[in-house]
PDB file of N, CA, C and O in Angstrom:
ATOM      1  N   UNK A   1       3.440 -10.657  32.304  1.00  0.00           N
ATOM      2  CA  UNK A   1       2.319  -9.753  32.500  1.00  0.00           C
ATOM      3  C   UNK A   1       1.114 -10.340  31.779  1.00  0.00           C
ATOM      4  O   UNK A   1       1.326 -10.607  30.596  1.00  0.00           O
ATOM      5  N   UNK A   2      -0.187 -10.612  32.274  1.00  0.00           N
ATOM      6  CA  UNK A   2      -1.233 -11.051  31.744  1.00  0.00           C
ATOM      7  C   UNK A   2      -2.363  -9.790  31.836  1.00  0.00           C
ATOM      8  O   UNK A   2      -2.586  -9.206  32.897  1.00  0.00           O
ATOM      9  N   UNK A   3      -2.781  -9.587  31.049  1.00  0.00           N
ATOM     10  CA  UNK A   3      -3.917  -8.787  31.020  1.00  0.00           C
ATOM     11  C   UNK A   3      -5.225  -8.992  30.293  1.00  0.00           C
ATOM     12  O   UNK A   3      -4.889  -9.382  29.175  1.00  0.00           O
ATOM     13  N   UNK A   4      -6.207  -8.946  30.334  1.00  0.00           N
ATOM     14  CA  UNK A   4      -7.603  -9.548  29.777  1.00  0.00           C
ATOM     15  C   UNK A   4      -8.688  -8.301  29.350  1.00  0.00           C
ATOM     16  O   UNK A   4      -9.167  -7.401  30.040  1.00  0.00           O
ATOM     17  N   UNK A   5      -8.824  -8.565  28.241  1.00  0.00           N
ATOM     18  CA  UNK A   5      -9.588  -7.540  27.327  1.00  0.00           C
ATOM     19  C   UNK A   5     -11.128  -8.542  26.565  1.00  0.00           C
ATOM     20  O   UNK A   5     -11.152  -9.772  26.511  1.00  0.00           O
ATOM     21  N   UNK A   6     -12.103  -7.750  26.131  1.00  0.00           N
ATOM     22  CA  UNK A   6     -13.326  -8.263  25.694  1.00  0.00           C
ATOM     23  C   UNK A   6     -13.537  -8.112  24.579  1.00  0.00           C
ATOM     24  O   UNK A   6     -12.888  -7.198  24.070  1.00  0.00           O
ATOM     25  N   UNK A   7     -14.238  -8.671  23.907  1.00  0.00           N
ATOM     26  CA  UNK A   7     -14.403  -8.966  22.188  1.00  0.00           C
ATOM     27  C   UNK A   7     -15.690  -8.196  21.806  1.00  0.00           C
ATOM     28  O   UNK A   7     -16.670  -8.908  22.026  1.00  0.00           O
ATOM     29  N   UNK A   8     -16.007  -7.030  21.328  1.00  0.00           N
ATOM     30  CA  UNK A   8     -16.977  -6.236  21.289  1.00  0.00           C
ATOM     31  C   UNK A   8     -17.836  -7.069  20.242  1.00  0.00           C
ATOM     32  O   UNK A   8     -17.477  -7.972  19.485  1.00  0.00           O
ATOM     33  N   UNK A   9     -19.351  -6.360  20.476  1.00  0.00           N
ATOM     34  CA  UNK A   9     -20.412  -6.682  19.138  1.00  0.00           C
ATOM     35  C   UNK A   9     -19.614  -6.383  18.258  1.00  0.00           C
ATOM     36  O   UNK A   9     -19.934  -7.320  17.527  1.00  0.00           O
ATOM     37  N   UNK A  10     -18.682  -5.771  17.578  1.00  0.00           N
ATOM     38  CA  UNK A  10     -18.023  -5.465  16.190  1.00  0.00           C
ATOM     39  C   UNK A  10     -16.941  -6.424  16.258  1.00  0.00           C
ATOM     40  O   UNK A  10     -16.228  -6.304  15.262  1.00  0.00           O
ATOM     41  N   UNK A  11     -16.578  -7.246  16.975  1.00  0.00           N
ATOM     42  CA  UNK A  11     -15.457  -8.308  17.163  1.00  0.00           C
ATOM     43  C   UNK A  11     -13.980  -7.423  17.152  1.00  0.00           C
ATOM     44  O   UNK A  11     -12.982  -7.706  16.489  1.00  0.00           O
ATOM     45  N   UNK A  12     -14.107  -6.564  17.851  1.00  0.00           N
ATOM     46  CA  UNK A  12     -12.769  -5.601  17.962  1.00  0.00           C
ATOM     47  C   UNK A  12     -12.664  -5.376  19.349  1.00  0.00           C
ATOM     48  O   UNK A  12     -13.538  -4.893  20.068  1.00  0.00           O
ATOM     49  N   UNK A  13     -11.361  -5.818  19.735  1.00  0.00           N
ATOM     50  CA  UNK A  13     -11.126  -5.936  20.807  1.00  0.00           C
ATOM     51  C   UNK A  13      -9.532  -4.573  21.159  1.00  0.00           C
ATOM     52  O   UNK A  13      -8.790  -3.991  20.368  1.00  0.00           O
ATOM     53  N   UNK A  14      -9.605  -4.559  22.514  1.00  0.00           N
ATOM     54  CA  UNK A  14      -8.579  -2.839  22.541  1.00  0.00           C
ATOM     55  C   UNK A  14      -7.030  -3.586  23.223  1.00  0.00           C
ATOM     56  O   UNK A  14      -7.078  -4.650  23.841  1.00  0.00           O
ATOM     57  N   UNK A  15      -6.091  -3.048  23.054  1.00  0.00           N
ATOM     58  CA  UNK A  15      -4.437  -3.644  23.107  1.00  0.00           C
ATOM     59  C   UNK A  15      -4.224  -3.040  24.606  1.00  0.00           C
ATOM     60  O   UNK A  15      -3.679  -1.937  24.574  1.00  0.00           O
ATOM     61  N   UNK A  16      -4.497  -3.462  25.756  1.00  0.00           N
ATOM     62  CA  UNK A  16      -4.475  -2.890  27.176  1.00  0.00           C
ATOM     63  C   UNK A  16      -3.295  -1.991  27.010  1.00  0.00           C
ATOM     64  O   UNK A  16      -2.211  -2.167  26.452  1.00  0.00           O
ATOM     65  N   UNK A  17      -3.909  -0.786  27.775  1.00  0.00           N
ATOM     66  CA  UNK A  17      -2.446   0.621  27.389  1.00  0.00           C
ATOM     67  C   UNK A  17      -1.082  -0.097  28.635  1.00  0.00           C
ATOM     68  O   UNK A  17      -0.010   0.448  28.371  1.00  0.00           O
ATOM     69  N   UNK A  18      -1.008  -0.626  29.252  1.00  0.00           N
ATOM     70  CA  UNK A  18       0.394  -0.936  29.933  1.00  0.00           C
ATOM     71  C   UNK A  18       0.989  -1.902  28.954  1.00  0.00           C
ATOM     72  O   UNK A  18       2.136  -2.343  29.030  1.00  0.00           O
ATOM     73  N   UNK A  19       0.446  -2.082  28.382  1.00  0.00           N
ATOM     74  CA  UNK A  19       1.258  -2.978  27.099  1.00  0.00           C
ATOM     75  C   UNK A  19       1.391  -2.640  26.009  1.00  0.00           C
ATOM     76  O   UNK A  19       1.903  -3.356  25.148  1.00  0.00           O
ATOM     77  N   UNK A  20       0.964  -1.495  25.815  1.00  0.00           N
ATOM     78  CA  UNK A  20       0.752  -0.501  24.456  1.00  0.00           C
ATOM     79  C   UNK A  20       2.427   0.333  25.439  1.00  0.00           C
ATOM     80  O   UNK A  20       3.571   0.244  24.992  1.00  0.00           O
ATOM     81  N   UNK A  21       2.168   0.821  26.333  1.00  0.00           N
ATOM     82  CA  UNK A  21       3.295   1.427  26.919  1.00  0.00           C
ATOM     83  C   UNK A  21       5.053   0.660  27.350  1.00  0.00           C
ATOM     84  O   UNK A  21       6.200   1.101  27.432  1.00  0.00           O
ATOM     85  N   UNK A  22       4.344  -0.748  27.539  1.00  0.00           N
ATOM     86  CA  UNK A  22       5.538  -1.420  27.741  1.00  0.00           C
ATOM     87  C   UNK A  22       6.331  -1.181  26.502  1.00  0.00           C
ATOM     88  O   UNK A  22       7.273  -0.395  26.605  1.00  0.00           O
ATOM     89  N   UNK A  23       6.047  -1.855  25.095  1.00  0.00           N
ATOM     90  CA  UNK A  23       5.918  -2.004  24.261  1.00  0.00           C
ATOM     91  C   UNK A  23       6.068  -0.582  23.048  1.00  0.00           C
ATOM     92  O   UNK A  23       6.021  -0.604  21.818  1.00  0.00           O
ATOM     93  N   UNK A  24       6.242   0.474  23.926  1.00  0.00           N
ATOM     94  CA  UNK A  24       6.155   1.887  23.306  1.00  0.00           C
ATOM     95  C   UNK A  24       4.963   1.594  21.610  1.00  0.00           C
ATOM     96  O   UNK A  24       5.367   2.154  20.591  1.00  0.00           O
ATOM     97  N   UNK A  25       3.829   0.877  21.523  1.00  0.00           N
ATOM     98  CA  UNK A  25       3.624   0.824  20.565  1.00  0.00           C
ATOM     99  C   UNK A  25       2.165   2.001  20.368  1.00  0.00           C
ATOM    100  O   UNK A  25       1.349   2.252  21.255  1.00  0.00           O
ATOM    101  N   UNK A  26       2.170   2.543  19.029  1.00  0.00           N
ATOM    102  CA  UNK A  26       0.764   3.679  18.581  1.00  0.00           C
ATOM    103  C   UNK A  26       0.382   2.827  17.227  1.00  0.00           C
ATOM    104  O   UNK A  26       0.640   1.791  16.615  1.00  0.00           O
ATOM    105  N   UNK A  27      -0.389   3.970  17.208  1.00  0.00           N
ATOM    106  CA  UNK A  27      -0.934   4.700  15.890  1.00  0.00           C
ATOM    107  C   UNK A  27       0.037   4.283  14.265  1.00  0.00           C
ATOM    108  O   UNK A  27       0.691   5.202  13.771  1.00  0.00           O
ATOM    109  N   UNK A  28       0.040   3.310  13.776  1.00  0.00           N
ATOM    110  CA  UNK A  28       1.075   2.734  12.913  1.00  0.00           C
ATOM    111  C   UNK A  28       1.553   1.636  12.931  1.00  0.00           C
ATOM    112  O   UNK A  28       1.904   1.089  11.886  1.00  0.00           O
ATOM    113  N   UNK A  29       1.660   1.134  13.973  1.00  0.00           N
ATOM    114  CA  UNK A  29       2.241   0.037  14.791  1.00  0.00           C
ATOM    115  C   UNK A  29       1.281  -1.366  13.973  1.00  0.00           C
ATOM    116  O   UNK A  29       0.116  -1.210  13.607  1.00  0.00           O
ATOM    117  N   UNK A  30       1.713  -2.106  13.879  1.00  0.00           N
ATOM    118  CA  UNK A  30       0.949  -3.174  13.481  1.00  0.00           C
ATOM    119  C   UNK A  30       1.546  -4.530  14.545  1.00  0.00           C
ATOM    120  O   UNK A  30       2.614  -4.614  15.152  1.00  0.00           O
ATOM    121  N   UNK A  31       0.052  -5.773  14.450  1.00  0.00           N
ATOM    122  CA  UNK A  31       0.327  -6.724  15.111  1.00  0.00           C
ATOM    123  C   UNK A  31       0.165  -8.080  14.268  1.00  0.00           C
ATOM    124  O   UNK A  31      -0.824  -8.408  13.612  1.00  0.00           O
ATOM    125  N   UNK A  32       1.158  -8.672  14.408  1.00  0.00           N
ATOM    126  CA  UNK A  32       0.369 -10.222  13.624  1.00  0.00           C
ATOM    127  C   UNK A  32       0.454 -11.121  14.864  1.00  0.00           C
ATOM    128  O   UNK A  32       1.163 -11.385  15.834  1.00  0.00           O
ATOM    129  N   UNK A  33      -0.550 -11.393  14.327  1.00  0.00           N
ATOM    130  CA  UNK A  33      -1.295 -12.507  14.977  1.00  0.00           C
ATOM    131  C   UNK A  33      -1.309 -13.789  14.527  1.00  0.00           C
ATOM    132  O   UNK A  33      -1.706 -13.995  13.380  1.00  0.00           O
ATOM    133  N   UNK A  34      -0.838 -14.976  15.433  1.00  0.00           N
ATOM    134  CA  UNK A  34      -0.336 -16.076  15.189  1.00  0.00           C
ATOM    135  C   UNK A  34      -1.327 -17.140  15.955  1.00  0.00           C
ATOM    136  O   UNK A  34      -1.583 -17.053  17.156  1.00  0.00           O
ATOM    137  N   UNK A  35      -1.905 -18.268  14.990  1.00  0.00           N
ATOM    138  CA  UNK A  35      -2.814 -19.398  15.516  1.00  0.00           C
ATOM    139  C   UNK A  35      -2.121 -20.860  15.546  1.00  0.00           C
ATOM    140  O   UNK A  35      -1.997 -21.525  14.518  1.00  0.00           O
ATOM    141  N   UNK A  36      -1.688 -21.293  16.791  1.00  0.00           N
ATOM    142  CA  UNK A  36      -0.989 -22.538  16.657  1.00  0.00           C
ATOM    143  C   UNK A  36      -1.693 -23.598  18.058  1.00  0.00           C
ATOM    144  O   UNK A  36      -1.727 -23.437  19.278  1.00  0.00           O
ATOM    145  N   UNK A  37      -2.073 -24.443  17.344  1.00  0.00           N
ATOM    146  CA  UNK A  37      -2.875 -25.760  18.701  1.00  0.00           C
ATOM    147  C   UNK A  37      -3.782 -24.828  19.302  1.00  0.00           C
ATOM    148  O   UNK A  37      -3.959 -24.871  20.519  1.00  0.00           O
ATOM    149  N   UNK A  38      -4.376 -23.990  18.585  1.00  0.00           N
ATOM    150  CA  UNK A  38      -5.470 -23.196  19.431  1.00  0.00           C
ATOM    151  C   UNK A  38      -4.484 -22.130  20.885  1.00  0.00           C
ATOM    152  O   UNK A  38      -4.848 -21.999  22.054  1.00  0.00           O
ATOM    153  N   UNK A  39      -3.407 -21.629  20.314  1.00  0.00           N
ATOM    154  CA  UNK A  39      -3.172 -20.744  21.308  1.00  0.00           C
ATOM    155  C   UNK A  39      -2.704 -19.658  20.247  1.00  0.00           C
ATOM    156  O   UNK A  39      -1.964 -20.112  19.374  1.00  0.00           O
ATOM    157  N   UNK A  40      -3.028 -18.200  20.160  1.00  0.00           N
ATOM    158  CA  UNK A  40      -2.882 -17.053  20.056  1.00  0.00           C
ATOM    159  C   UNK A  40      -1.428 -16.338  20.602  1.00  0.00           C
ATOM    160  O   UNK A  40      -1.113 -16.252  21.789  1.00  0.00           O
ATOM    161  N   UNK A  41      -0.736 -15.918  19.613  1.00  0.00           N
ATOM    162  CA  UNK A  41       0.397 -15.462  19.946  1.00  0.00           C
ATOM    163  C   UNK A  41       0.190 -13.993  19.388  1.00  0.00           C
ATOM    164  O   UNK A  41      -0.566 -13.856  18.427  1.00  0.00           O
ATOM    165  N   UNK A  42       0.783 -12.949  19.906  1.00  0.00           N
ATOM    166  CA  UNK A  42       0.781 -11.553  18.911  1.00  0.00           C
ATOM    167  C   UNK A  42       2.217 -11.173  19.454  1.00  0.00           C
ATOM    168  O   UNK A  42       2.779 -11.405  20.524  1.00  0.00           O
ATOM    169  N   UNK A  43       2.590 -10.509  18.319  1.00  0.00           N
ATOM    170  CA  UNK A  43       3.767 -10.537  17.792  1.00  0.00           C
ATOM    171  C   UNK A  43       3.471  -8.475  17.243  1.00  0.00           C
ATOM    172  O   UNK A  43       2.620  -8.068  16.452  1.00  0.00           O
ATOM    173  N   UNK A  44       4.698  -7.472  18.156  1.00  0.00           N
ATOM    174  CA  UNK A  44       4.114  -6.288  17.487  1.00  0.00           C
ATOM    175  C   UNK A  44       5.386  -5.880  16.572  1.00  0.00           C
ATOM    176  O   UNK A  44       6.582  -6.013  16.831  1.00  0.00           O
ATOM    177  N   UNK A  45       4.898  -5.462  15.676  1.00  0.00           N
ATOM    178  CA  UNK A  45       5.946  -4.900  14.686  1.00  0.00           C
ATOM    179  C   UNK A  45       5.886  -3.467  14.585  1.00  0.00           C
ATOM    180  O   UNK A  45       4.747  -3.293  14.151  1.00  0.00           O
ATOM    181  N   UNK A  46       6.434  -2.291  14.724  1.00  0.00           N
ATOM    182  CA  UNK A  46       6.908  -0.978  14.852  1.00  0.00           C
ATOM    183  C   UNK A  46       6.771  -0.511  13.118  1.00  0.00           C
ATOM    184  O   UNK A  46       7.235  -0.966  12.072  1.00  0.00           O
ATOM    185  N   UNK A  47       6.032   0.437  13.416  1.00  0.00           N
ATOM    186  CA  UNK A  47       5.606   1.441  11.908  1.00  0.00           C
ATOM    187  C   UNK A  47       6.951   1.852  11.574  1.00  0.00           C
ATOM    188  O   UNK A  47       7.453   2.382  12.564  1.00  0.00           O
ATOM    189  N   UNK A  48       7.701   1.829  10.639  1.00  0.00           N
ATOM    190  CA  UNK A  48       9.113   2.307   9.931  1.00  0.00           C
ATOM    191  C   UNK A  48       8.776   4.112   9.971  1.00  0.00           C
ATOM    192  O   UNK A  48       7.897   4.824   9.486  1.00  0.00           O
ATOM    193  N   UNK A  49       9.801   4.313  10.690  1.00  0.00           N
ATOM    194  CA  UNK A  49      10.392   5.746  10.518  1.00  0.00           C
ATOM    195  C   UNK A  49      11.101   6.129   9.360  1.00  0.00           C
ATOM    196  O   UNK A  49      11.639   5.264   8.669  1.00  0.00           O
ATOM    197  N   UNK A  50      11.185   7.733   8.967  1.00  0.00           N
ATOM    198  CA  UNK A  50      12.231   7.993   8.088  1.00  0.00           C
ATOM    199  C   UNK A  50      13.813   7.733   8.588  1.00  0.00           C
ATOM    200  O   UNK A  50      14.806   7.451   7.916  1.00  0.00           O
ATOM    201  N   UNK A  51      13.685   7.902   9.763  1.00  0.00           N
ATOM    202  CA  UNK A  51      15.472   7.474  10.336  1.00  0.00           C
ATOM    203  C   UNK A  51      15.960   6.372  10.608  1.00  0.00           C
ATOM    204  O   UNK A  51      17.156   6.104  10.489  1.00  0.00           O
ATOM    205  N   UNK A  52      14.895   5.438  11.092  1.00  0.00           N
ATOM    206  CA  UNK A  52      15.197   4.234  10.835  1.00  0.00           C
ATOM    207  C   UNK A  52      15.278   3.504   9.475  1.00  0.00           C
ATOM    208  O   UNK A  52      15.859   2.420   9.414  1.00  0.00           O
ATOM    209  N   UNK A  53      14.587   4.188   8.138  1.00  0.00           N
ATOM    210  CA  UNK A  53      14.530   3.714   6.765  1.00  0.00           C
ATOM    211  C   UNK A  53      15.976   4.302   6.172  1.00  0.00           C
ATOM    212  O   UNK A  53      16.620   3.535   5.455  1.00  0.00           O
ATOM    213  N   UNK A  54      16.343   5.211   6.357  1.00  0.00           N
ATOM    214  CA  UNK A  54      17.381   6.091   6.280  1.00  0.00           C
ATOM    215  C   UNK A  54      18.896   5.285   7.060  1.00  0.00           C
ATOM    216  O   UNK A  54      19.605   4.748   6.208  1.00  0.00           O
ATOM    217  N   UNK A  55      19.212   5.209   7.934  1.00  0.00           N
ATOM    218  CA  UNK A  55      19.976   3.850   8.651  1.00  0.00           C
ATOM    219  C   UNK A  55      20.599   2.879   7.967  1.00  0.00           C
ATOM    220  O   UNK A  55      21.768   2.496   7.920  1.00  0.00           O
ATOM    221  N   UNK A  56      19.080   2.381   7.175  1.00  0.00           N
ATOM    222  CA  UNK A  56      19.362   1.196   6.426  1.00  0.00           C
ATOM    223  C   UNK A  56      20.505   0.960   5.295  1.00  0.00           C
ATOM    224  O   UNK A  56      21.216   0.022   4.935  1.00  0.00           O
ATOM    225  N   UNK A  57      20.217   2.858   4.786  1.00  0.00           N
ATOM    226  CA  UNK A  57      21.016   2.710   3.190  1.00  0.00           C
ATOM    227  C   UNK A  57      22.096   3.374   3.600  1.00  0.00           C
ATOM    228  O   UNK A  57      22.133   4.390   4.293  1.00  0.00           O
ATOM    229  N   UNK A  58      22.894   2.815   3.185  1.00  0.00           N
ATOM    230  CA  UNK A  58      24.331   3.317   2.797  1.00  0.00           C
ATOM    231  C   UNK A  58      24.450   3.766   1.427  1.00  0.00           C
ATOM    232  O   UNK A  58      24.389   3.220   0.326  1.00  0.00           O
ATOM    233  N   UNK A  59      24.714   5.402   2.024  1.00  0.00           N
ATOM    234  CA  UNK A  59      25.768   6.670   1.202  1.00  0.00           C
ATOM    235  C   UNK A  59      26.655   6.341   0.460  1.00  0.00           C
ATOM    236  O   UNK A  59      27.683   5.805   0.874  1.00  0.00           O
ATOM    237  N   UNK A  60      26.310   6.728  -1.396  1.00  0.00           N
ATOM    238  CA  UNK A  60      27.395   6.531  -2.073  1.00  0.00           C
ATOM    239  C   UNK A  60      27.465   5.397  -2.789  1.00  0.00           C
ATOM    240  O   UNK A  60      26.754   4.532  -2.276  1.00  0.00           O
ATOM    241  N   UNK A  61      27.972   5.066  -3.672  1.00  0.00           N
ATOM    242  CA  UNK A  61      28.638   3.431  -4.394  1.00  0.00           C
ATOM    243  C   UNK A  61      27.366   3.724  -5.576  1.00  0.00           C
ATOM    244  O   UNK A  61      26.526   4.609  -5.742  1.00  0.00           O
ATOM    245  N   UNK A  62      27.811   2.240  -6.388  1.00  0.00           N
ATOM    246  CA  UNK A  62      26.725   2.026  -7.119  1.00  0.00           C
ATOM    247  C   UNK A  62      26.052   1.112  -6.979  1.00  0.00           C
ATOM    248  O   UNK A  62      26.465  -0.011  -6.692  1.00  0.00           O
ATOM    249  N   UNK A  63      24.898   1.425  -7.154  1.00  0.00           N
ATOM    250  CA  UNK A  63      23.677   0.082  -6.761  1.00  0.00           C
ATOM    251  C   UNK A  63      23.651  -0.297  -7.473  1.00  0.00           C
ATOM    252  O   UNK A  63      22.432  -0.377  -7.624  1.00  0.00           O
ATOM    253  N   UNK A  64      24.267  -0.947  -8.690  1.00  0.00           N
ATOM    254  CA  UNK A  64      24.474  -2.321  -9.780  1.00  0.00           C
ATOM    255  C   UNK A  64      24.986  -3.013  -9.167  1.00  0.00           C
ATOM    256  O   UNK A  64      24.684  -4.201  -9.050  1.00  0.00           O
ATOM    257  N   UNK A  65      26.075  -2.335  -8.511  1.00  0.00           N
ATOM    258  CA  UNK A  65      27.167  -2.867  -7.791  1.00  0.00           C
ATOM    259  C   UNK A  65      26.857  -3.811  -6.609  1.00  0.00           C
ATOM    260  O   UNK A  65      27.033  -5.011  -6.400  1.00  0.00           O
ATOM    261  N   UNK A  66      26.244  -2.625  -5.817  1.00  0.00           N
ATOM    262  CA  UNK A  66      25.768  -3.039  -4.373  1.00  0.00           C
ATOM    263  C   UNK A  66      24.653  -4.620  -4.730  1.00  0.00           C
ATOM    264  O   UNK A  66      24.832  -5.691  -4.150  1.00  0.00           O
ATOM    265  N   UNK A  67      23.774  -4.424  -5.580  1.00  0.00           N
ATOM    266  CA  UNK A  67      22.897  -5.174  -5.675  1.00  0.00           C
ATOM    267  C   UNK A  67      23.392  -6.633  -5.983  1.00  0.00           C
ATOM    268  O   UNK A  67      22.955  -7.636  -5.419  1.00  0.00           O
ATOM    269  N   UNK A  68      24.440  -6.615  -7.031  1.00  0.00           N
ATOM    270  CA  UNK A  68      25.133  -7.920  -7.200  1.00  0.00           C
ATOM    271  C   UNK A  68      25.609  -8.390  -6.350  1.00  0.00           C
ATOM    272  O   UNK A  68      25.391  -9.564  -6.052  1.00  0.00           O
ATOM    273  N   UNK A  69      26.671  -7.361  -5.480  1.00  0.00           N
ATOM    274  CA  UNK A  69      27.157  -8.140  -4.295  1.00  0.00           C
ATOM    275  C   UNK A  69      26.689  -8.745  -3.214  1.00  0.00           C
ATOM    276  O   UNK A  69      27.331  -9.590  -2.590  1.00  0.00           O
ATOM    277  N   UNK A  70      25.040  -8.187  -2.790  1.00  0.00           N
ATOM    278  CA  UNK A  70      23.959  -8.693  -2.010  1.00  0.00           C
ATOM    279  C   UNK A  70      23.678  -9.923  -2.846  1.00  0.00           C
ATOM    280  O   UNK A  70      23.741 -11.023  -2.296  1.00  0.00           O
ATOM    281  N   UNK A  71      23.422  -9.843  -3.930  1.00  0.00           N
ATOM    282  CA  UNK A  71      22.971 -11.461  -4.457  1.00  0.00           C
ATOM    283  C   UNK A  71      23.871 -12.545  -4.478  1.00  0.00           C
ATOM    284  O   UNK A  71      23.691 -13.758  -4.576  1.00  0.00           O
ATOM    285  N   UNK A  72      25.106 -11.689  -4.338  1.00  0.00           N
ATOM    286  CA  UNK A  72      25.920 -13.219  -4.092  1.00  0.00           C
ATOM    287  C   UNK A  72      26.668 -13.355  -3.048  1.00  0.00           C
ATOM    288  O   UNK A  72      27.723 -13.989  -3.066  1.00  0.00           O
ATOM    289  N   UNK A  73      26.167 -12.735  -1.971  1.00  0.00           N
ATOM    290  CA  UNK A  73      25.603 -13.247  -0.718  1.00  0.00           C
ATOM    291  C   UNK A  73      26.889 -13.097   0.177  1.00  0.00           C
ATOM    292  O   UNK A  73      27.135 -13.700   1.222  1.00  0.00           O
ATOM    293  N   UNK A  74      27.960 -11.778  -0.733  1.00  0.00           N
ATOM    294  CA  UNK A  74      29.297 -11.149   0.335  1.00  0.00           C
ATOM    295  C   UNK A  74      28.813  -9.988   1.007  1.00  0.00           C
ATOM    296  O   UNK A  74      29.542  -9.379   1.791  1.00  0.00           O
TER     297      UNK A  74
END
């Protein structure tokens, strides 16, 4: 999908909504932006939810524990 957008007097340019929609991305959402041989890559990364932050941790144990065993890499 190619789509073409314009670079305003304020140098802010808008994320075409079928790609804001493909992409389910809003309000939170961040993009990095990548410069390589003069070609532009964007890359979108999704604003962290509480349920998705929540997911992450596992219920219970001790985090002395947990933390050592992450550092040594079981």
């Amino acid at each position: 999908m190619a789509s073409k957008t314009k670079i305003s007097d304020g140098n802010s340019t808008v994320l075409p909504a079928e790609i804001r929609k493909l992409l389910d991305l809003g309000p939170g959402d961040t993009l990095l932006w990548d410069v390589r041989e003069g070609v532009i890559t964007i890359h979108p990364h999704k604003k962290e939810t509480l349920d998705g932050i929540c997911g992450m941790i596992s219920v219970g144990g001790d985090a002395v524990s947990e933390k050592k065993r992450a550092q040594s890499g079981e």
